[in-house]
C-alpha atoms as one frame of an Amber mdcrd trajectory, in Angstrom:
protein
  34.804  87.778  -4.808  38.032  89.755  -5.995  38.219  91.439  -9.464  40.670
  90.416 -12.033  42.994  93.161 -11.058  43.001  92.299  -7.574  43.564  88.535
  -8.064  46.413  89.975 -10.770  47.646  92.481  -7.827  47.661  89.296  -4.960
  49.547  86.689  -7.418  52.250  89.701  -7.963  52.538  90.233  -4.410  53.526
  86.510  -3.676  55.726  86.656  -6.261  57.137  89.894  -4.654  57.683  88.079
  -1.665  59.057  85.320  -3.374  61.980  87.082  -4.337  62.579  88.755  -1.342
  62.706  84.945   0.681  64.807  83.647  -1.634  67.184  86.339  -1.130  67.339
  86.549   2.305  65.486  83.839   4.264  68.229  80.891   5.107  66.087  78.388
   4.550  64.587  79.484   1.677  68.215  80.464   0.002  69.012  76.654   0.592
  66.258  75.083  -1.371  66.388  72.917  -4.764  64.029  71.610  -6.811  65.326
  68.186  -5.292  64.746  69.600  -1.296  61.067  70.711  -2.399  59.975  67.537
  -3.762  58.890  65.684  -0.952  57.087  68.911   0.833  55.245  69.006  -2.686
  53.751  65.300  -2.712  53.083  66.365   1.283  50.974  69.664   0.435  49.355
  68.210  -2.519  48.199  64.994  -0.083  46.802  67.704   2.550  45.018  69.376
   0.009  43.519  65.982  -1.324  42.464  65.237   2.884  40.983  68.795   2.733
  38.965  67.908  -0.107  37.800  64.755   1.017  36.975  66.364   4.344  34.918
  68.872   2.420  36.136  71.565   4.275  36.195  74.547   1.739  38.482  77.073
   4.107  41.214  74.225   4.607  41.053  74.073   0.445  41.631  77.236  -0.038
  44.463  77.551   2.486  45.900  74.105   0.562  45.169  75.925  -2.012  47.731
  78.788  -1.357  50.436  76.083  -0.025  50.358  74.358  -3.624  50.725  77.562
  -5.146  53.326  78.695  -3.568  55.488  75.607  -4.618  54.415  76.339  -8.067
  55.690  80.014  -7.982  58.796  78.442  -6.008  59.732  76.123  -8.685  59.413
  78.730 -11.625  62.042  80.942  -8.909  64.232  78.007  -9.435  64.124  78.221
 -13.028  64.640  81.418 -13.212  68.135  81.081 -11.621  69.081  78.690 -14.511
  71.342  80.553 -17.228  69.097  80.896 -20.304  71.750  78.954 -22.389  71.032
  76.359 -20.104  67.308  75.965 -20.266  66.336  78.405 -17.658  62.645  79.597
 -17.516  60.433  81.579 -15.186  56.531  81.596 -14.114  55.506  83.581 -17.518
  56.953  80.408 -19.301  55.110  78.441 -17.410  51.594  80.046 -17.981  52.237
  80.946 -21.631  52.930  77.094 -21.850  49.824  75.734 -20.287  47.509  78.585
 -21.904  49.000  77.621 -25.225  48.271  73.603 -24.193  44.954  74.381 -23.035
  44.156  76.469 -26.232  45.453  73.346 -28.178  43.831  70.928 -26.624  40.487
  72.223 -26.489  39.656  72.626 -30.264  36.299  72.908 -29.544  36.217  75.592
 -28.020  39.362  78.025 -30.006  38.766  75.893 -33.312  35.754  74.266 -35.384
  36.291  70.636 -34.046  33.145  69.431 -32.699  32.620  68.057 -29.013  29.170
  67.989 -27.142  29.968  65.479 -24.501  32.711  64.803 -22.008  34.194  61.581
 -23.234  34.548  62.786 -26.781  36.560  65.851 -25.141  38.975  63.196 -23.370
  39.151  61.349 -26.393  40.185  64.044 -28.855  42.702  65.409 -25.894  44.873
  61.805 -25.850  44.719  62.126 -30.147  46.163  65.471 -29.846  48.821  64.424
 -27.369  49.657  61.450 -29.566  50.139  64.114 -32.464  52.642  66.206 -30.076
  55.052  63.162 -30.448  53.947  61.262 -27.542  54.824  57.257 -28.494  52.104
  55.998 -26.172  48.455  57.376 -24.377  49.978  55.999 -21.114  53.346  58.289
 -21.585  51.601  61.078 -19.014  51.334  58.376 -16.386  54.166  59.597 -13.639
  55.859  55.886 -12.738  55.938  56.805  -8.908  52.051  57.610  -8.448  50.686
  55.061  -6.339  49.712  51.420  -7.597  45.886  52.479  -7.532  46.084  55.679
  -8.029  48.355  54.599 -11.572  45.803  51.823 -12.288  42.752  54.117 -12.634
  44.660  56.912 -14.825  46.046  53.965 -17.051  42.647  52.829 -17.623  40.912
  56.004 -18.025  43.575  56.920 -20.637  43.291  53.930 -22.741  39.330  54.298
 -22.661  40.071  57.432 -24.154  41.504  55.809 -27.471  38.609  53.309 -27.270
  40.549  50.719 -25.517  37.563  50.410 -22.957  34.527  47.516 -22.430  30.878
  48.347 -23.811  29.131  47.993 -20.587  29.398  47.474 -17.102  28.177  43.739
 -16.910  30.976  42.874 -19.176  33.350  44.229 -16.215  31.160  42.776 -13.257
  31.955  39.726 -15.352  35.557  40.226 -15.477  35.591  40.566 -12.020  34.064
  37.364 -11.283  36.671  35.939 -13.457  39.720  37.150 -11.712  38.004  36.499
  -8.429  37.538  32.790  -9.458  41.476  32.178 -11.333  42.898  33.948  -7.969
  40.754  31.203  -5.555  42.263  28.631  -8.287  45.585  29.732  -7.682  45.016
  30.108  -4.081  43.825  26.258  -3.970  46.723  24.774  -5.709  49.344  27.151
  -3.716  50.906  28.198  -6.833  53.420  31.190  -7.334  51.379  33.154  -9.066
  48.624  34.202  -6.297  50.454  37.751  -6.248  50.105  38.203 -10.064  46.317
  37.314  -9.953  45.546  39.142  -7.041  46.817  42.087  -8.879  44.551  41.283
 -11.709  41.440  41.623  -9.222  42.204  44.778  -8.413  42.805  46.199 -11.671
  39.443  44.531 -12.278  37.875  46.036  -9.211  39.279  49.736 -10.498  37.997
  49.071 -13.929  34.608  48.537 -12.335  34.551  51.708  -9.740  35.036  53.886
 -13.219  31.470  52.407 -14.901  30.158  52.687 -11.316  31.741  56.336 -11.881
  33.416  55.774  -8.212  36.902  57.003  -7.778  38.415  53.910  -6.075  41.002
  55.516  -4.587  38.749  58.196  -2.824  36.399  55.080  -1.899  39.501  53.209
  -0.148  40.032  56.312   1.742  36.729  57.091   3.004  36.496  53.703   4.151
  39.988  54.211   5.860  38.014  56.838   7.568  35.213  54.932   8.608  37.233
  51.909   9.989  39.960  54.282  12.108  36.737  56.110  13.616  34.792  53.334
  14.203  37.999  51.024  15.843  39.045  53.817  17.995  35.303  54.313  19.074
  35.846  50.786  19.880  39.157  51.189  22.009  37.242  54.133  23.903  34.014
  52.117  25.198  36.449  48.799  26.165  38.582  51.463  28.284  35.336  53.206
  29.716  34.049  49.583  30.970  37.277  48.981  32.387  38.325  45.908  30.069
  41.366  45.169  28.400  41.486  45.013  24.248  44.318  42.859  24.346  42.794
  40.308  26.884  39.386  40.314  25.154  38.031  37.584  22.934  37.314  38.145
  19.598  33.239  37.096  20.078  33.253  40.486  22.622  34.886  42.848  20.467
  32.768  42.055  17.663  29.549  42.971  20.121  31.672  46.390  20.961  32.575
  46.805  16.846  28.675  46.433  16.005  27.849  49.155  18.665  30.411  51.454
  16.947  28.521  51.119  13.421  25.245  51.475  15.244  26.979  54.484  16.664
  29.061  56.459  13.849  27.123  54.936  10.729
């Protein structure tokens, strides 16, 4: 691994380069924080793929993508007149060191903290006592809908907002499951609003399972592409049609493809 001089020598030379885009590459020259914020949410998503993959050389190339928005953002800042709120990259470390610092008491103060949850639990007090009016302030509005659901519920558990145990939640879920059938039954206009309630149920089970429901969705994403296109491969290989083919075959194909891939 690199020393801390050479890590301190590579992060200079990006910003090096940096500078020297900006200056003179075209495209670079035309970016905004605006242009950048899609190919952000894109890098950030192939970095999440490379670490569901687990493929640790396509993380640390994702890696080096994210970064280099980061560092591109703080270039932007820096163009900003001062007057006007302008910053660069040393603002932006000094400010999370001096969060981090802050928010971990523990271990730069004499607060006490032996165990993970009391850790989350003192870090939403402190934000509360930075002037935030709410725990769920820090939840971006345009994550996605499960994505938003888990973070709102792991905040609030840590405020104590939470259930005792997991049977209390499996029970929950039950519940939902049966008010949605009701709702189902009678046709009513509120199956979307108790469907919803499911799977905020579901998510709030997945965290005492300690499963990330998100990640779970995705794997089985995975499994279900691979195992359908496996599928469409041995219909084609036997000379069949998937469009022509009853649904009592392909389930005899499907079945093969679990045997198969797992």
């Amino acid at each position: 691994m690199h020393t801390r001089e050479e890590k301190l020598a590579a992060f200079g030379r990006l910003l090096d380069i940096m500078d020297e885009l900006r200056e003179k590459c075209p495209w670079d020259k035309k970016q905004t924080f605006e242009s950048l914020r899609h190919l952000t949410i894109e890098e950030t998503y192939e970095l999440a793929d490379a670490i569901l993959e687990g493929d640790v050389q396509e993380i640390k190339k994702e890696t080096g993508d994210v970064l280099l928005h980061m560092v591109f953002y703080a270039k932007l800042g820096s163009e900003i007149p001062e007057e006007d709120g302008g910053w660069d990259i040393a603002d932006s470390l000094n400010s999370i060191s001096d969060k981090l610092v802050y928010r971990h008491p523990h271990i730069y103060s004499d607060v006490e903290a032996n165990d993970e949850a009391t850790v989350k639990a003192n870090w939403e007090k402190l934000k509360l006592k930075e002037g935030n009016k709410s725990v769920l302030e820090g939840v971006p509005r345009s994550l996605p809908s499960l994505v938003k659901a888990y973070r709102i519920q792991d905040k609030v558990r840590g405020v104590g907002f939470d259930w005792d145990n997991v049977d209390q939640v499996l029970d929950k879920v039950n519940e939902e499951l049966g008010e949605l059938a009701y709702e189902v039954e009678h046709k009513s206009d509120r199956i979307a609003d108790e469907f919803g309630d499911v799977l905020f149920a579901l998510i709030n089970y997945s965290r005492f399972l300690d499963v990330n429901p998100d990640e779970a969705l995705e794997r089985t994403n995975r499994r279900f592409i691979k195992r359908f296109q496996h599928l469409e491969a041995s219909i084609k290989a036997d000379g069949k049609d998937l469009g022509e083919m009853p649904l009592k075959e392909m389930d005899e194909y499907w079945s093969r493809a679990k045997t198969a891939l797992g």
